[in-house]
C-alpha positions as CSV (number, residue, x, y, z in Angstrom):
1,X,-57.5,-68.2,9.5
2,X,-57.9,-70.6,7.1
3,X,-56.7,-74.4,7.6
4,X,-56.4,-76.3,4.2
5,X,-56.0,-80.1,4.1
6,X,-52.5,-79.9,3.5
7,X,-52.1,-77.5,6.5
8,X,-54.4,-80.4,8.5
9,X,-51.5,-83.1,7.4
10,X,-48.3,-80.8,8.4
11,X,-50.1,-80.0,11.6
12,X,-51.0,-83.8,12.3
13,X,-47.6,-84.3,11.6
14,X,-45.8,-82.4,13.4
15,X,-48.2,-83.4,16.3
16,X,-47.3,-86.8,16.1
17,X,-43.5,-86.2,15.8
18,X,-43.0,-83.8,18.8
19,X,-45.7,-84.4,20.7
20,X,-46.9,-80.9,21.0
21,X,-49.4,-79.2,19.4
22,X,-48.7,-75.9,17.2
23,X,-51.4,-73.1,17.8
24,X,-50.5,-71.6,14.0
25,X,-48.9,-72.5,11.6
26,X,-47.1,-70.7,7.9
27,X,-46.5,-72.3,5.3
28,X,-43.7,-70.8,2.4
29,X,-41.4,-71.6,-0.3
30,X,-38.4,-71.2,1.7
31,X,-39.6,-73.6,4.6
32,X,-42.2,-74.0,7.0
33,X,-42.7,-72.3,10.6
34,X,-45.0,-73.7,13.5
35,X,-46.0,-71.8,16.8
36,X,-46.1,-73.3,20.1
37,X,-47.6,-72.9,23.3
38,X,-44.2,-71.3,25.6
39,X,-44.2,-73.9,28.2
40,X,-43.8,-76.3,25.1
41,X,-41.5,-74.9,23.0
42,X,-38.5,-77.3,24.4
43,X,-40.6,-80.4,23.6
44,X,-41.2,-79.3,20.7
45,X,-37.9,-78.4,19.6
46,X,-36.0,-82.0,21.3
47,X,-32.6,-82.9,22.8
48,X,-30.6,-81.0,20.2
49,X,-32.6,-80.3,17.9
50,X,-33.9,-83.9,17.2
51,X,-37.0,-83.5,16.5
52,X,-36.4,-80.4,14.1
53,X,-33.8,-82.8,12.6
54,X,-37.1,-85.4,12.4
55,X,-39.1,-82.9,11.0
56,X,-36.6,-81.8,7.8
57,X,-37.0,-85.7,6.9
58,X,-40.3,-86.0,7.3
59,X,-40.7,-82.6,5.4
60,X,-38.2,-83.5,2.5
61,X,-35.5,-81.6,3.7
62,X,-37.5,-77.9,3.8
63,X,-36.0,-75.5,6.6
64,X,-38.6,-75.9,10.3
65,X,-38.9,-72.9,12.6
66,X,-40.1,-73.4,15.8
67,X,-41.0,-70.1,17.6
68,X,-42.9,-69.4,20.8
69,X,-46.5,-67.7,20.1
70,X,-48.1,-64.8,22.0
71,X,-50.9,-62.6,22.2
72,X,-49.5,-59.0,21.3
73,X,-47.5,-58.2,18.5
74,X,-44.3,-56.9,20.1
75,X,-44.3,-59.6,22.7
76,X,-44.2,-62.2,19.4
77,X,-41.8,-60.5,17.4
78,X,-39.0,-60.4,20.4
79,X,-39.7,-63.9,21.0
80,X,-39.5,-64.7,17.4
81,X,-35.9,-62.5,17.1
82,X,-35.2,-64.0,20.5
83,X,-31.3,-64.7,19.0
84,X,-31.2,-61.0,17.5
85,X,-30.8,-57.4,19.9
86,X,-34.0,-55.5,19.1
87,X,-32.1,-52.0,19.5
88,X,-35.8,-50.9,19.3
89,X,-39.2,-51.6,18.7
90,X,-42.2,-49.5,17.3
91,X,-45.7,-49.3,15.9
92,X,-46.8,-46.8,14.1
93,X,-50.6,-46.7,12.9
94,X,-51.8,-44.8,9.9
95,X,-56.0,-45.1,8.8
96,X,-55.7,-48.6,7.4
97,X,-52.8,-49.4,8.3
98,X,-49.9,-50.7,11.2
99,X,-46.8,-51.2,11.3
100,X,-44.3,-52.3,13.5
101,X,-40.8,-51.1,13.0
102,X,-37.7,-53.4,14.5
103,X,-33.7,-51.9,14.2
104,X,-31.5,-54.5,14.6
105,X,-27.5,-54.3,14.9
106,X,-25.7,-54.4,11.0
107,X,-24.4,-57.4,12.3
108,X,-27.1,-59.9,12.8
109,X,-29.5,-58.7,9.7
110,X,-28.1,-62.2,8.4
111,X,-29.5,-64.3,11.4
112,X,-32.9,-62.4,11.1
113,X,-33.7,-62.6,7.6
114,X,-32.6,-66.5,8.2
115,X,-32.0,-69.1,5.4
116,X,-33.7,-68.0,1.9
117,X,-35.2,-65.0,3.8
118,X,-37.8,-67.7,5.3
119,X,-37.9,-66.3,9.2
120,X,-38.4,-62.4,8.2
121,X,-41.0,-63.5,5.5
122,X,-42.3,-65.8,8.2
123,X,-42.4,-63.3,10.4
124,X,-44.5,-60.9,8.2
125,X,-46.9,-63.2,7.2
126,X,-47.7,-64.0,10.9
127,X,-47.9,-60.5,11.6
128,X,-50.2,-59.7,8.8
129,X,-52.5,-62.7,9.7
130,X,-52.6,-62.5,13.1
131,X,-52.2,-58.7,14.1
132,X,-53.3,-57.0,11.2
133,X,-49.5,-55.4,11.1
134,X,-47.0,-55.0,8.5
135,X,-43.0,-55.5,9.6
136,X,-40.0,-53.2,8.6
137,X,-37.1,-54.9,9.8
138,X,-34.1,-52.2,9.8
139,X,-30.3,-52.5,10.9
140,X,-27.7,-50.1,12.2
141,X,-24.3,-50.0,12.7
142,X,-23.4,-50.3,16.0
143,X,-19.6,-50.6,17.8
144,X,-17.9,-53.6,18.2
């Protein structure tokens, strides 16, 4: 992983704003997302959302994600859907290549693509950096 400058000054930050450390960190168009440490994620987040609200300012009004970070890939992404029903969850390898398959009720694809599509991009580019996997995020109808 590579840490620009700018990545140093967003970190530093968001540091000195929530008092929490991020152990990653993406950067996009759409917005930014940090990872925290579990046990940290509430700090990090604030009493309603302040500090997210904080952040936005600080940011110039760019969309923050705060998710929980862990070690293996389908541990991350249901913490990273933690809102969303995983109906199921898969990795598949081929030579060269993983990925991990998510079907999600019809009804929430909205919630997990998130605001300009920046928490499923998010969520691939973590995946890809950090696991070496690719993400297929699919939906299905299911009964009301």
């Amino acid at each position: 992983m590579e840490i620009t400058g700018e990545d140093l000054k967003l970190i530093g930050l968001f540091e000195s704003i929530t008092g929490v450390m991020p152990s990653d960190m993406v950067t996009l168009e759409e917005g930014i997302v940090f990872l925290v440490d579990e046990r940290s994620i509430g700090k990090a987040i604030g009493k309603k959302g302040a500090n997210i609200q904080r952040l936005r300012q600080s940011f110039n009004n760019r969309q923050i994600l705060i998710a929980k970070d862990a070690a293996e890939p389908e541990e991350f992404l249901k913490a990273f859907f933690n809102n969303i029903e995983i109906l199921s969850f898969e990795i598949r390898e081929a030579p060269g290549q993983k990925v991990a398959f998510l079907t999600i009720p019809d009804s929430q694809r909205g919630i997990a693509i998130g605001k300009g599509g920046l928490r499923v991009k998010a969520a691939k580019a973590i995946m890809k950096r950090r696991f070496n996997t690719d993400v297929s995020l699919k939906t299905r109808r299911t009964e009301q």
